[in-house]
C-alpha positions as a Python dict, from the first residue, in 0.01 Angstrom:
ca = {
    (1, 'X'): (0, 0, 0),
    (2, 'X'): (-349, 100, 89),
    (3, 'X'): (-355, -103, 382),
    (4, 'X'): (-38, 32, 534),
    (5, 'X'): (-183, 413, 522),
    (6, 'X'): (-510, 257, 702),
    (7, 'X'): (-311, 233, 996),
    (8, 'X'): (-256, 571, 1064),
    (9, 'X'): (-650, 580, 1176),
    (10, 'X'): (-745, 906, 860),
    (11, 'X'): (-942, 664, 637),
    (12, 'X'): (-1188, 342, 652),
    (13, 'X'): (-1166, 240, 323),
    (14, 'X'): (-1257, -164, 242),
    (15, 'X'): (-1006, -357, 264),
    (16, 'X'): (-1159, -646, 54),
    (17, 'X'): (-1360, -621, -255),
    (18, 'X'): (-1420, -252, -218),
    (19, 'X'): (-1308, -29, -503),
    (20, 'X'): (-981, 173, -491),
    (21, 'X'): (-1035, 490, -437),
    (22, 'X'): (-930, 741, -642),
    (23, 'X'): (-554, 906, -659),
    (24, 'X'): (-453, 1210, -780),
    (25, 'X'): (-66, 1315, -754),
    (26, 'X'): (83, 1670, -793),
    (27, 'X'): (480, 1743, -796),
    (28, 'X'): (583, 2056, -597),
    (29, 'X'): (884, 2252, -577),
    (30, 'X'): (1102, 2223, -258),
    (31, 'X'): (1036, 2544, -130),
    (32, 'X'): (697, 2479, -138),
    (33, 'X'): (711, 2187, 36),
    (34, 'X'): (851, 2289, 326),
    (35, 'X'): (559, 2512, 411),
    (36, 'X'): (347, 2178, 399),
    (37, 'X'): (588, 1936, 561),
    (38, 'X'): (653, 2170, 870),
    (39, 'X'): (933, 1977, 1112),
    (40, 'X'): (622, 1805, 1340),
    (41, 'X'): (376, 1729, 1052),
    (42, 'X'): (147, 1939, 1224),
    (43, 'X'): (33, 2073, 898),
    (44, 'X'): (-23, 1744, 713),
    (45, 'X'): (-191, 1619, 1013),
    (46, 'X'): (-457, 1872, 1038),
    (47, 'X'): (-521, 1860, 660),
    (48, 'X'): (-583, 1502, 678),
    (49, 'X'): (-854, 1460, 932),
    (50, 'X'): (-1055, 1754, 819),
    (51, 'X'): (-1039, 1648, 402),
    (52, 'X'): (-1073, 1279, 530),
    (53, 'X'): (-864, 1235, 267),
    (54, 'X'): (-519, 1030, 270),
    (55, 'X'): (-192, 1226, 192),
    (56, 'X'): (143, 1085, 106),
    (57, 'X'): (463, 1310, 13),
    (58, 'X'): (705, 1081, -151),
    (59, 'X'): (1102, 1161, -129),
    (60, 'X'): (1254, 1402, -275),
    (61, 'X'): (1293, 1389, -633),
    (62, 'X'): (1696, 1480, -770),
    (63, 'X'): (1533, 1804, -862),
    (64, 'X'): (1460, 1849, -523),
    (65, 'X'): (1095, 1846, -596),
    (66, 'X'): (839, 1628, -380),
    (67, 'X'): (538, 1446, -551),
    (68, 'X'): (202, 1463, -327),
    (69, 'X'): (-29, 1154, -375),
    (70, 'X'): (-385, 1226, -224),
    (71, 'X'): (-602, 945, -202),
    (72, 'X'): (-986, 940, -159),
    (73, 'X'): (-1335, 1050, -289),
    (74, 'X'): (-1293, 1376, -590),
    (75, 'X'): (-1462, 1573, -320),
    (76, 'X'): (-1217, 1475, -35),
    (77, 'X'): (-931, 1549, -270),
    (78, 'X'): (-1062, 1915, -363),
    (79, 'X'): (-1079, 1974, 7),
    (80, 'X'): (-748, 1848, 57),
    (81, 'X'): (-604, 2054, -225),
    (82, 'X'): (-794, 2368, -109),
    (83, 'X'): (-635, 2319, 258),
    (84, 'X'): (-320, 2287, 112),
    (85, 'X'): (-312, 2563, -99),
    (86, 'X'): (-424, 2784, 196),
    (87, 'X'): (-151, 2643, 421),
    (88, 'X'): (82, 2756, 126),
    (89, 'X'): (-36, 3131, 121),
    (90, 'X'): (-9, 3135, 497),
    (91, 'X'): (354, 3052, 497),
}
């Protein structure tokens, strides 16, 4: 799994013997995640690069919910949240 999100270029983490780095994961509502999963992914591609921090929205739940996996360092993942959060009270 890890090494499949490498490819997208966001994160250098080991792909050997290196520890897994940490993953938190949050479930939204719908609405919500439309504001974060704008019709380009311009949103989750700018939060990315400047949490340096690895974001993955899974399907949609039959609630219509989405779960958000973040993956990286605590700090990374604070910054991630924060961005997101932001994103949501600009929408």
């Amino acid at each position: 799994m890890l090494r499949e999100m490498q490819g997208n270029n966001y994160m250098n983490y080991p792909q050997n013997n290196g520890p897994m780095p940490p993953t938190t994961q949050v479930t939204i509502p719908h609405a919500l995640s439309a504001c974060l999963i704008d019709p380009r992914g311009a949103r989750k591609a700018q939060i990315r690069p400047q949490s340096d921090c690895v974001i993955k929205f899974d399907d949609q739940l039959p609630s219509n919910d989405r779960i958000i996996s973040k993956i990286g360092m605590p700090n990374n993942i604070t910054q991630a949240e924060y961005l997101m959060q932001t994103a949501a009270k600009q929408s």
